[in-house]
N, C-alpha and C positions, 0 to 999 in steps of 0.2 A: 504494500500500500504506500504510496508516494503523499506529501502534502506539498499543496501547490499555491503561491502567492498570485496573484492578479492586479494587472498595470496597467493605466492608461490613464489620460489625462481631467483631471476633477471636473472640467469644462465642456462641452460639445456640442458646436452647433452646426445642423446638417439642414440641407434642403432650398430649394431656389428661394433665392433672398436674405438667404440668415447672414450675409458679411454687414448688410443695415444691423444690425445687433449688436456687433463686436465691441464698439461704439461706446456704448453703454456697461458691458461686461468690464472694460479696460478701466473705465472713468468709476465704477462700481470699486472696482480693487484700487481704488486711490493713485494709479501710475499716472507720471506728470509727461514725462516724454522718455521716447520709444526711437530706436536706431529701427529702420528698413531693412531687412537683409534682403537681397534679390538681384535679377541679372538687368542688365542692358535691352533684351531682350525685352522684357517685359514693362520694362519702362518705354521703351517706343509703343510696344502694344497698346501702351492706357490703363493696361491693367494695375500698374501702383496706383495711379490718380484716384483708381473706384478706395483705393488702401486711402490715401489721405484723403477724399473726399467725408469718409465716413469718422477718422479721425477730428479734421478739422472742424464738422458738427457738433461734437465734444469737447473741442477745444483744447485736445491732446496734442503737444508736440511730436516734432520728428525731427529726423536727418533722415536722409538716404544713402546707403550704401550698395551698389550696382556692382559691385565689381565678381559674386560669385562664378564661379568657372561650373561647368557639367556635373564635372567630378572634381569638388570644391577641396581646397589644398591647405595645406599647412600656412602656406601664404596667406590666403583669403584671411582665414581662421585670423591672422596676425594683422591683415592692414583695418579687416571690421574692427577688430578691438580696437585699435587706436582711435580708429572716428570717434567710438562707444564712449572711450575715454573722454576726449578732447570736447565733447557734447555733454558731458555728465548724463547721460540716460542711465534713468531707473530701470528699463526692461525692453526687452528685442521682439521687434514683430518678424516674422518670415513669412516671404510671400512669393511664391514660386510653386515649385515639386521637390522633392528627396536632398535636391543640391542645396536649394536654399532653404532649406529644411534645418540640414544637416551644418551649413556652416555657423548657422544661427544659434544653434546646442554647442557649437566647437567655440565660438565666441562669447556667450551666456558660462561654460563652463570655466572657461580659463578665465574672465572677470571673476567669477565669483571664487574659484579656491585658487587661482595665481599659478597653475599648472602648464606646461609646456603639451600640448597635444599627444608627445609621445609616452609621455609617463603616465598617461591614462589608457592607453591602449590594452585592449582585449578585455578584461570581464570583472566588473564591479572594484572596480582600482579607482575609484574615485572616492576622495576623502573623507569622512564623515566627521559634521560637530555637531549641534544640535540639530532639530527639523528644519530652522531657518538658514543654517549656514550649509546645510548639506547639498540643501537643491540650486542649484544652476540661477541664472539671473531670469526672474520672468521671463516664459517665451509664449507669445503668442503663432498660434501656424495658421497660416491663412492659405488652403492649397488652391491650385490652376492646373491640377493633374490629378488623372484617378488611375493610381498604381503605386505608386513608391511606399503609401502608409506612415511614412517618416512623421507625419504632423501629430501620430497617434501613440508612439514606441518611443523604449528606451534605448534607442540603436540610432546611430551615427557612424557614418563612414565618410575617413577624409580623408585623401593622399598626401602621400609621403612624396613629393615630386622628384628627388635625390635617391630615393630609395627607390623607386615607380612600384611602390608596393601600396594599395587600399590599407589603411586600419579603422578596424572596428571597434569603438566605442560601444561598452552594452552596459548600460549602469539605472535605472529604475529613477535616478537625480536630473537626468536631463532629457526626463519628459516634460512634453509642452502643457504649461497649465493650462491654454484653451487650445482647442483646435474647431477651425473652423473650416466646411467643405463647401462651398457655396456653388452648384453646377452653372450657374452664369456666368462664371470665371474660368468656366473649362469651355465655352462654347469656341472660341477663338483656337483653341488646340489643334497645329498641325496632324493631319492624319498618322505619319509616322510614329510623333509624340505619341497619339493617342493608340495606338495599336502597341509600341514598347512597353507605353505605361501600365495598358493592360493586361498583357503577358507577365509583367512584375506581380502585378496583383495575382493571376491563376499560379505563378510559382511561388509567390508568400501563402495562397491558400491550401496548395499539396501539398508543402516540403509539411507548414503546422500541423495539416493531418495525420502524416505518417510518422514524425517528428517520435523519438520516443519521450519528450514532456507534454504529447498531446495528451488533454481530458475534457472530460463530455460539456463544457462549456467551448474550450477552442474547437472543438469536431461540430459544435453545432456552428460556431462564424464562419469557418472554413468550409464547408460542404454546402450553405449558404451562398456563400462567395463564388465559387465555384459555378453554382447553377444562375446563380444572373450572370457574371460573365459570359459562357456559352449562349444565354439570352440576348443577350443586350451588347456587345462587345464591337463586334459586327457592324451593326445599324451605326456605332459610335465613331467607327471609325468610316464610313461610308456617307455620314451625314453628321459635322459635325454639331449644327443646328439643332439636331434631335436633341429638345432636350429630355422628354422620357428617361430616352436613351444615356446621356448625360448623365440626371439624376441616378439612374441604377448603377451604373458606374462609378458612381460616387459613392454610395452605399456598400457596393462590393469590394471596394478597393477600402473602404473602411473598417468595413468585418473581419478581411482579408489582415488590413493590420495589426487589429487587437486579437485576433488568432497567432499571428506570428509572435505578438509582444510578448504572448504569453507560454506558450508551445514552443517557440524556438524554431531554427531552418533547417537545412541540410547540405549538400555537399551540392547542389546547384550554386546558391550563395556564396558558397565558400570558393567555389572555380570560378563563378563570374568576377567577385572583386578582384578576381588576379589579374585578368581580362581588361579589366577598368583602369586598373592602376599601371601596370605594365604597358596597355596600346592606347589608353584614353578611350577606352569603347563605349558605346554609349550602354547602360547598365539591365535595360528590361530586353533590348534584344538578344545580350547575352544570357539572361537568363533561358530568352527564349528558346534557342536552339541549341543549351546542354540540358535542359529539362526532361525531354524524351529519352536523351541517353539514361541520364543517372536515375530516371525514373525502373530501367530498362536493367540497371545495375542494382537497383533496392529490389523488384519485385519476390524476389521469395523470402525477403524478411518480412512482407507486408501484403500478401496476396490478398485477405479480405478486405483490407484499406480499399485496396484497386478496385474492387465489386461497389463500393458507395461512391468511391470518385466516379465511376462510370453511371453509374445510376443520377448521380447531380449533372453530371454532360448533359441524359437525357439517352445514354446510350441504353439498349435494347439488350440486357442480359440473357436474358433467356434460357434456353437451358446450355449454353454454350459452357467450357469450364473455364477456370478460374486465370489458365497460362491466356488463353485467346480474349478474356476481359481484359488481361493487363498489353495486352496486345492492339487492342482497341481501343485502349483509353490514351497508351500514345498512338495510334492512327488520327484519331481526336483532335490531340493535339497540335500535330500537324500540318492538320489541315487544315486547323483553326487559320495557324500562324500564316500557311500559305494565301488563306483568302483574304489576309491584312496586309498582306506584303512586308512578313519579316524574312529576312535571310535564312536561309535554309543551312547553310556551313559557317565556320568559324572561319575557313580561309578566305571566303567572301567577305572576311573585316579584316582579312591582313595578319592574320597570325599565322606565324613559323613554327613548322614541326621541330626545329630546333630549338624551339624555345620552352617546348611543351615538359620538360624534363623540369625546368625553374619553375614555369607556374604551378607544376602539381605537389613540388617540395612547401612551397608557400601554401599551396592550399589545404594543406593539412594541416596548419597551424594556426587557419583561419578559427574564430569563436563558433562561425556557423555554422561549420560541419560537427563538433561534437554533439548536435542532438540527434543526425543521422541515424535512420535504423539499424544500418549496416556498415558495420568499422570498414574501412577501407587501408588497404596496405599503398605504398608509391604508384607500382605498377598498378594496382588498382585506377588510382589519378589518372596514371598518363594514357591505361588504355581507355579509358572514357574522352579523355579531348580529344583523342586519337580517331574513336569513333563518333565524332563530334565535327571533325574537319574536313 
């Protein structure tokens, strides 16, 4: 019998319209002014202005900070804090996906316990004083993507650019006190975006399934997750107007996260940040197209998992057995990926089989394969990106 903790942010507001709210939540907890974390990108969009429009009705300061990268750096992490500094802000809003998510907790945390990025790396290494000193500097997540989950967990990931290695940040202290998903902020999302993002979200919701700290609350967000994606994913990226479509998206990608906060990932996660960090890949299509493998490498640690995953697709069990469900559940998937137009190989992003030897030494030492169902040896690693390329 396991006991299990459960994480996610005190705050949560979902549904077309609720970033009108924020407004009010911010000015409610007494914060005077708030650093922007986000990209350039989305400051040409307009999409900050909806952020300071709703601020400025409150009468909440800001600064902006633009400078986050994809796969947001050690750097980033260092130049926001100095703004953060040089502005005195009491608390960081993040307004983007995963990136600016994630450099938002890298900058909220090193304010608040004075730690260098890397001395927090991998799992629950972050300081402890009281309840007030322990948690990271306010962060508000205000997402424009449904996939990453970042606005709802205590996971952070940010490049070592010196090292070209991802580190993982997993600490329960630099979760966002609100998160907000507001799908009229995802309507503007390139197709691409929108089809990466939500391959992140169907691999945060099967790695927590199978995951061995899954239990009967992650298994129900996850298998959840899972079936509006397969629903809705689709139309999402085909139309990105849909808001339905949108909104379900937004929901699944949410459930999707507080199943992984809590469950933990697997060895998808833990080979993609290698991916990321090594070539600059962008991070849900990596997941995308080693998921079917390492799905492929877990199946007989987990064959009845594979009968509910295939049942939340929508797939037709029947009296087929258990090898050709798990067989079907990545057909599934790939063909999911195909009718969104993700890449189908790893060497269609430019990775060398010579390289495949480092990424998979790194990827064992990643935090996110230790909840894998199935230990994996080296050779294990490398023959999965192997058949991956």
């Amino acid at each position: 019998m396991k006991i299990f903790k459960f994480h996610m942010p005190p705050i949560n507001l979902i549904g077309v319209g609720c970033l009108k709210d924020v407004g009010r939540e911010i000015k409610k907890l007494g914060f005077k002014k708030g650093i922007i974390v986000t990209d350039k990108v989305l400051v040409r969009a307009g999409l900050v202005n909806n952020v300071i429009s709703v601020l400025e009705e409150e009468g909440i300061e800001y600064v902006v900070f633009d400078e986050t990268k994809p796969n947001p750096t050690i750097k980033n992490v260092t130049n926001g804090l100095k703004l953060l500094i040089e502005n005195k802000c009491d608390f960081i809003i993040s307004c983007g996906g995963g990136s600016a998510h994630d450099c938002a907790k890298g900058i909220g945390l090193i304010a608040k316990e004075k730690n260098f990025i890397d001395e927090v790396e991998r799992l629950d290494k972050v300081k402890c004083g009281g309840w007030n000193s322990a948690l990271l500097l306010p962060l508000v997540a205000i997402n424009t993507t449904a996939g990453t989950g970042s606005e709802v967990t205590k996971f952070a990931i940010i490049t070592d650019e010196e090292k070209r290695i991802k580190m993982p940040i997993v600490d329960w202290r630099i979760t966002p006190l609100i998160a907000v998903n507001d799908p009229l902020l995802m309507i503007g999302m390139p197709k691409s975006l929108t089809a990466a993002s939500g391959m992140d979200a169907l691999t945060h919701a099967i790695e927590a399934y199978i995951s061995i700290n899954a239990n009967p609350f992650t298994d129900a967000l996850a298998l959840k997750a899972i079936e509006i994606i397969f629903n809705y994913l689709k139309r999402a990226v085909e139309n990105g107007n849909d808001i339905e479509a949108r909104e379900k998206m937004a929901y699944a990608a949410f459930l999707a996260g507080i199943a992984f906060n809590n469950a933990g990932l697997g060895y998808v996660h833990a080979m993609a940040h290698q991916l990321g960090g090594f070539y600059d890949l962008p991070h849900g299509v990596c997941n995308a197209i080693l998921l079917p493998h390492v799905l492929a490498y877990n199946f007989d640690a987990v064959p009845n998992k594979l009968i509910d995953i295939a049942k939340a697709m929508g797939v037709d069990v029947g009296k087929i057995n258990t090898r050709e469900i798990g067989d079907k559940v990545i057909e599934s998937i790939n063909q999911l990926s195909q009718e969104i137009g993700i890449p189908s190989r790893l060497k269609e992003l430019g990775v060398k089989e010579e390289d495949i030897k480092e990424l998979s030494q790194n990827a064992l030492k990643d935090v996110c394969g230790f909840t894998n169902p199935k230990k994996a040896t080296l050779e294990d690693i490398i023959n999965i990106f192997k058949s991956a390329m």
